[in-house]
ZAVEX-401033 format. One line per field, with one value per residue (C-alpha): residue number from 0; x negated, y, z negated. Coordinates in nm, 3 decimals. Layout:
REM residues N
num <- (NUM/...)
c1 <- (X/...)
c2 <- (Y/...)
c3 <- (Z/...)
REM end
This chain:
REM residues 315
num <- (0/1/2/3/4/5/6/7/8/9/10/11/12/13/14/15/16/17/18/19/20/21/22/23/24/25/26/27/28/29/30/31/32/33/34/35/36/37/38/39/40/41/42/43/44/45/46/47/48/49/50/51/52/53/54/55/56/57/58/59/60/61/62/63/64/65/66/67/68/69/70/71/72/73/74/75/76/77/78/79/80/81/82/83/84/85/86/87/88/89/90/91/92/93/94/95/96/97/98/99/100/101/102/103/104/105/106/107/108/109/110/111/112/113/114/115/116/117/118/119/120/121/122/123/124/125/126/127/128/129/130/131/132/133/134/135/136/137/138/139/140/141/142/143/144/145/146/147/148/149/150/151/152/153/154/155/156/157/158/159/160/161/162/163/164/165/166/167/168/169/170/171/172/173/174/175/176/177/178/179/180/181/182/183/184/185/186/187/188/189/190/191/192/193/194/195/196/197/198/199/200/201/202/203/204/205/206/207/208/209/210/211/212/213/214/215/216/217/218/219/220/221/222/223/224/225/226/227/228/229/230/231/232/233/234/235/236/237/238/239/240/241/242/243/244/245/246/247/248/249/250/251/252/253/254/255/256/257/258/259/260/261/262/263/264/265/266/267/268/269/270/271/272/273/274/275/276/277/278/279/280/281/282/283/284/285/286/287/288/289/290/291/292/293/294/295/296/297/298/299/300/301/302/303/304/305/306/307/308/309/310/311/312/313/314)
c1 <- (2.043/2.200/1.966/1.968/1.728/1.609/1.342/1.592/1.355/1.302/1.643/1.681/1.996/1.875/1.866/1.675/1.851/1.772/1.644/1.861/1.662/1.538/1.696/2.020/2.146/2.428/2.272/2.083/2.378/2.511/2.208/2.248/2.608/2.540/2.314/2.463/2.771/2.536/2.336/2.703/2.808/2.472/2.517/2.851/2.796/2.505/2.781/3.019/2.766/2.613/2.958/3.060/2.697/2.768/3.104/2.940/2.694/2.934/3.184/2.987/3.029/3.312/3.628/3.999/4.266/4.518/4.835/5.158/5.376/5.115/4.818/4.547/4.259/3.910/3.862/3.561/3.548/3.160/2.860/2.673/2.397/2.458/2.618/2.735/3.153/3.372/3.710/3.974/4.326/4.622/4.958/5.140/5.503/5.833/5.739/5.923/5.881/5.742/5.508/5.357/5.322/5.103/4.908/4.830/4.725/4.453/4.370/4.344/4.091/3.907/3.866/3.778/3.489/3.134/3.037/3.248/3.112/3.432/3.791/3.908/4.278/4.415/4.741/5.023/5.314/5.628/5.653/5.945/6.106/6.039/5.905/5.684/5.505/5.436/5.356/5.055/4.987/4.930/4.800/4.487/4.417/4.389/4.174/3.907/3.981/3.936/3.638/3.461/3.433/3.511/3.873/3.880/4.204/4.215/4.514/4.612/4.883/5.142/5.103/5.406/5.596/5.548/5.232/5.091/5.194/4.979/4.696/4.659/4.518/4.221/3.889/3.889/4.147/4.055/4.263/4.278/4.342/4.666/4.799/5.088/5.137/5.254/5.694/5.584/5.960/6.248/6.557/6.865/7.116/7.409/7.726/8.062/8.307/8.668/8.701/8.606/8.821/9.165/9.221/9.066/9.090/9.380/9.150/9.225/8.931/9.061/8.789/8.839/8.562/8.529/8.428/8.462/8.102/8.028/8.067/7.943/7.830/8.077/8.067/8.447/8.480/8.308/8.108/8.225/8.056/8.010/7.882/7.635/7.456/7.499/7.281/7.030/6.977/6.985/6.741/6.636/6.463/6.295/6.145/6.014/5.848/5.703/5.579/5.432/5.237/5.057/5.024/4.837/4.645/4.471/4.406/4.242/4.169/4.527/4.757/5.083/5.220/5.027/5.143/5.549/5.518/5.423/5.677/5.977/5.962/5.733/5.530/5.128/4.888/4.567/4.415/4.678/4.682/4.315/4.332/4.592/4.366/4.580/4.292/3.914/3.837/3.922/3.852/3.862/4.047/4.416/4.630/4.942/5.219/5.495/5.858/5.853/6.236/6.375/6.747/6.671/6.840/6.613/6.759/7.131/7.092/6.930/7.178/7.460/7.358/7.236/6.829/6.563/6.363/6.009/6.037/6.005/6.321/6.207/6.207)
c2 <- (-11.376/-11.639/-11.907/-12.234/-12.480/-12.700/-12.926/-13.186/-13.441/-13.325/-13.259/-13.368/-13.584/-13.729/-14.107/-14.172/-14.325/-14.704/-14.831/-15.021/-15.333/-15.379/-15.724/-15.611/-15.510/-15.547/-15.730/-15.954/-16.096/-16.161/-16.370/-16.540/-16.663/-16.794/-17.023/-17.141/-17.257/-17.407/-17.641/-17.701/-17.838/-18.032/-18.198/-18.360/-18.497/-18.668/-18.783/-18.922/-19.046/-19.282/-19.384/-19.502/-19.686/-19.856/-20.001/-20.099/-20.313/-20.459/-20.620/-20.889/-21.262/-21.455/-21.230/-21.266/-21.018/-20.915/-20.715/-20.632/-20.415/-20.362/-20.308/-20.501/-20.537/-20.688/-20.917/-21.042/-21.426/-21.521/-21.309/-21.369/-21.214/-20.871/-20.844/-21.205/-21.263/-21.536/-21.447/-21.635/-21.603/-21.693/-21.884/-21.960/-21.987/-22.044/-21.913/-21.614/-21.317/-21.110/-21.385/-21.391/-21.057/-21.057/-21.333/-21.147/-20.835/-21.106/-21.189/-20.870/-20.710/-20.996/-20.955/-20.599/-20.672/-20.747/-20.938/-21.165/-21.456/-21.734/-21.780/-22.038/-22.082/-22.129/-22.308/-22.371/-22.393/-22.661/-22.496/-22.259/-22.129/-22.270/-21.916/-21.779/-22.082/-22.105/-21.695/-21.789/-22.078/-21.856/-21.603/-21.826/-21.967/-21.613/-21.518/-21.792/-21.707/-21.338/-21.329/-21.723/-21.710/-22.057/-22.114/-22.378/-22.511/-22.567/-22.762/-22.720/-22.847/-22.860/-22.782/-22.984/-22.903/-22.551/-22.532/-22.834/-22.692/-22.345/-22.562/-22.769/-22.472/-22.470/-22.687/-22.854/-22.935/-23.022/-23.084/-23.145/-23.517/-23.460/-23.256/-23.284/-23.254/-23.415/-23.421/-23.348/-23.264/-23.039/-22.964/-22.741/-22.715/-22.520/-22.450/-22.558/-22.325/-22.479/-22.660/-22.356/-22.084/-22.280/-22.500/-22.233/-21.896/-21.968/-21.800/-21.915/-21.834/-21.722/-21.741/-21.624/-21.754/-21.739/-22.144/-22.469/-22.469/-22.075/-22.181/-22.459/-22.584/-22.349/-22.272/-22.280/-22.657/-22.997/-23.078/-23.326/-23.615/-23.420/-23.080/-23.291/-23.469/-23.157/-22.982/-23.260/-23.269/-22.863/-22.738/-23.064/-23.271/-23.008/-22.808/-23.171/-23.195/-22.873/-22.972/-23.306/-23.154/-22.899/-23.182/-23.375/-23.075/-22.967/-23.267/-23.471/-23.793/-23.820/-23.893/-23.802/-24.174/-24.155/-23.840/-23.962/-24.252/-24.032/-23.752/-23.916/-23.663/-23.832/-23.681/-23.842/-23.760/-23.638/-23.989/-24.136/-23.837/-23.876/-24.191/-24.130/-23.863/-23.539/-23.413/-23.445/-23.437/-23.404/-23.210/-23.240/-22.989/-22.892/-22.625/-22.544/-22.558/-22.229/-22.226/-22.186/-22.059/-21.780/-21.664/-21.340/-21.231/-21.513/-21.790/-21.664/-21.622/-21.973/-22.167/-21.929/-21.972/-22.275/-22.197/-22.470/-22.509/-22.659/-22.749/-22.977/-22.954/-23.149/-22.844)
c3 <- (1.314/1.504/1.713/1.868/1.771/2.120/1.925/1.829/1.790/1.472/1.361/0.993/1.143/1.440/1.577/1.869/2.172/2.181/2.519/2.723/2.791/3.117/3.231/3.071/3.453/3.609/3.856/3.679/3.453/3.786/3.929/3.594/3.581/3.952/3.836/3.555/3.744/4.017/3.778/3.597/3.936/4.017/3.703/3.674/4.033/3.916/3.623/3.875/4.070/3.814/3.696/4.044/4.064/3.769/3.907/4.202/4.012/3.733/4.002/4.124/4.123/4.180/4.099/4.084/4.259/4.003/4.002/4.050/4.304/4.537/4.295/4.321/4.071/4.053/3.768/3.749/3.573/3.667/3.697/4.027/4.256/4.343/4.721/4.722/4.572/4.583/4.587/4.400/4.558/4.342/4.474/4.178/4.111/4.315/4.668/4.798/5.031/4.745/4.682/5.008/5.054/4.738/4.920/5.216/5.051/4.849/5.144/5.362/5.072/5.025/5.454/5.405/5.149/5.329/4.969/4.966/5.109/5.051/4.928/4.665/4.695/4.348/4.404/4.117/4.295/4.373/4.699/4.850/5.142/5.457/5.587/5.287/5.276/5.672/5.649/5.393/5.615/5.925/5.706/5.612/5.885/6.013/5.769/5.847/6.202/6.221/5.909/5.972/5.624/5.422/5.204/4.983/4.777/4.447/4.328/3.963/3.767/4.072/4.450/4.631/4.887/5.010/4.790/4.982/5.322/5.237/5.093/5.461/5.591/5.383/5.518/5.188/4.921/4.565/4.304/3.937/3.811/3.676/4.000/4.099/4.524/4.812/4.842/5.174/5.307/5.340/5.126/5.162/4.836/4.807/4.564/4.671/4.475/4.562/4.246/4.036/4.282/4.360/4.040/3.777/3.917/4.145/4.413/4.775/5.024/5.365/5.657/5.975/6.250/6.630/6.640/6.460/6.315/6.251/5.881/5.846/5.555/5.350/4.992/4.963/5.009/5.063/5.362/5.583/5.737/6.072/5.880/5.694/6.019/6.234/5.958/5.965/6.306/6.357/6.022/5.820/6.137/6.316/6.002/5.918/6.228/6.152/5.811/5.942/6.242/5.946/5.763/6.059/6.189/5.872/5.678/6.010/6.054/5.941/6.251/6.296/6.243/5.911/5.762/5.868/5.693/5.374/5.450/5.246/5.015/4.771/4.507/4.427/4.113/4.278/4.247/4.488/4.689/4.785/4.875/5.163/5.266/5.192/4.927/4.946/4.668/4.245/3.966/3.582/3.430/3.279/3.322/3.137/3.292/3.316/3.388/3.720/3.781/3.622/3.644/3.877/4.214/4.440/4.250/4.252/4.649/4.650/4.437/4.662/4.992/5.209/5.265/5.408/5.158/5.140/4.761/4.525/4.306/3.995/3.753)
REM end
């Protein structure tokens, strides 16, 4: 007889189902993953957000701006209260376009920064061209202008020239006693060539100009008499006059009288320099010097192509 057993519970062979637990859902592993990713989240914000505190707090003090291209830095070189800075500003080297630029963007963050509280001007420089070094002229006395904040020079191993004319427009100068400054004064060099083109290359220049002084002074020969006083009296006097009036403006009581009969071109340790009133005051200290000109594309245009300079040419 054939028949179908229905108790299968107690089959020899059978296993019970196991019970599917009961948060084992669909829905629940959903609810569960959510939060997961939501505390994942909650914490690395608190992550970044104590990482950016602790920047906050580490760059106080008195700092210095460094970088190159365009990128500035924060560098901090003494520990201070928090919310107070003083910024140090570099000018150091031959002074160029690129060098000012660098100067202004100092000077524009150090603006932007509610801590800081005052400028030091750290100048190492024998000065430049005539424009650069008036740009970071008008570029700090702009910044104590536009901010009231105070901008103090600090004169190292050399600030002549250029580097003198930037640090008049500080309220206060100091300098170290073995600075170099002063050769208050302007200078424009050039390369005459005919030598060198007609009697070793057998090159003859050919220049074609719509008047007698378009080319004047010219690299292809020796300047006459006439060339040499019309450039004096056209570039050399009035970006004196320039340089003196600086002079007399930031470093009052000087008068103009006084600062003339020191703008020969002379150079003063910092000793001599404060006592004919062009620093207020010295510092101990050295600073090693570096070679400040280097063979690049600035030079070559210098040494090819008449430019007033304020610089002092001893290097």
């Amino acid at each position: 007889m054939d028949f179908e057993d229905n108790n299968t519970q107690n089959h020899p062979n059978h296993v019970p189902p196991r019970p599917m637990p009961p948060f084992y859902t669909p829905e629940r592993r959903k609810k569960g993953s959510f939060w997961r990713i939501f505390w994942g989240i909650v914490l690395g914000l608190s992550i970044f957000a104590n990482i950016a505190l602790f920047t906050m707090l580490v760059g106080v003090g008195m700092f210095v701006m460094t970088g190159q291209r365009g990128t500035l830095m924060e560098e901090v070189i003494r520990e201070g209260p928090a919310g107070t800075k003083i910024a140090v500003v570099n000018l150091t080297g031959t002074i160029y376009s690129e060098q000012a630029d660098y100067v202004y963007k100092q000077l524009r963050n150090a603006g932007k920064d509610s801590q800081v509280k005052g400028i030091i001007l750290r100048v190492d420089s024998p000065g430049g061209t005539v424009s650069a070094s008036d740009r970071i002229h008008h570029e700090i006395m702009k910044f104590r202008e536009d901010t009231k904040k105070p901008v103090i020079a600090f004169m190292e191993g050399t600030a002549a020239s250029g580097g003198y004319y930037a640090s008049v427009a500080c309220e206060k100068i100091m300098a170290e006693p073995t600075t170099i400054t002063g050769s208050i004064g302007v200078i424009s060099s050039y390369l005459v060539l005919q030598n060198l083109l007609e009697d070793k290359l057998g090159v003859q220049p050919v220049v074609i100009k719509s008047g007698e002084k378009k080319d004047w002074p010219s690299n292809f020969r020796a300047p006459t008499d006439a060339e040499i006083q019309y450039i004096q009296s056209k570039l050399i006097e009035p970006t004196l006059d320039i340089f003196i009036n600086v002079v007399a403006k930031g470093r009052e009581p000087l008068t103009l009288e006084d600062v003339k009969e020191l703008a020969d071109g002379s150079i003063f340790g910092a000793k001599e320099a404060l006592e004919n009133k062009l620093s207020l005051g010295s510092l101990l200290g050295a600073e090693s010097k570096q070679n400040l000109f280097k063979l690049d594309k600035n030079t070559l245009s210098e040494l090819g192509t008449p430019r007033m300079m304020y610089l002092w040419s001893a290097y």
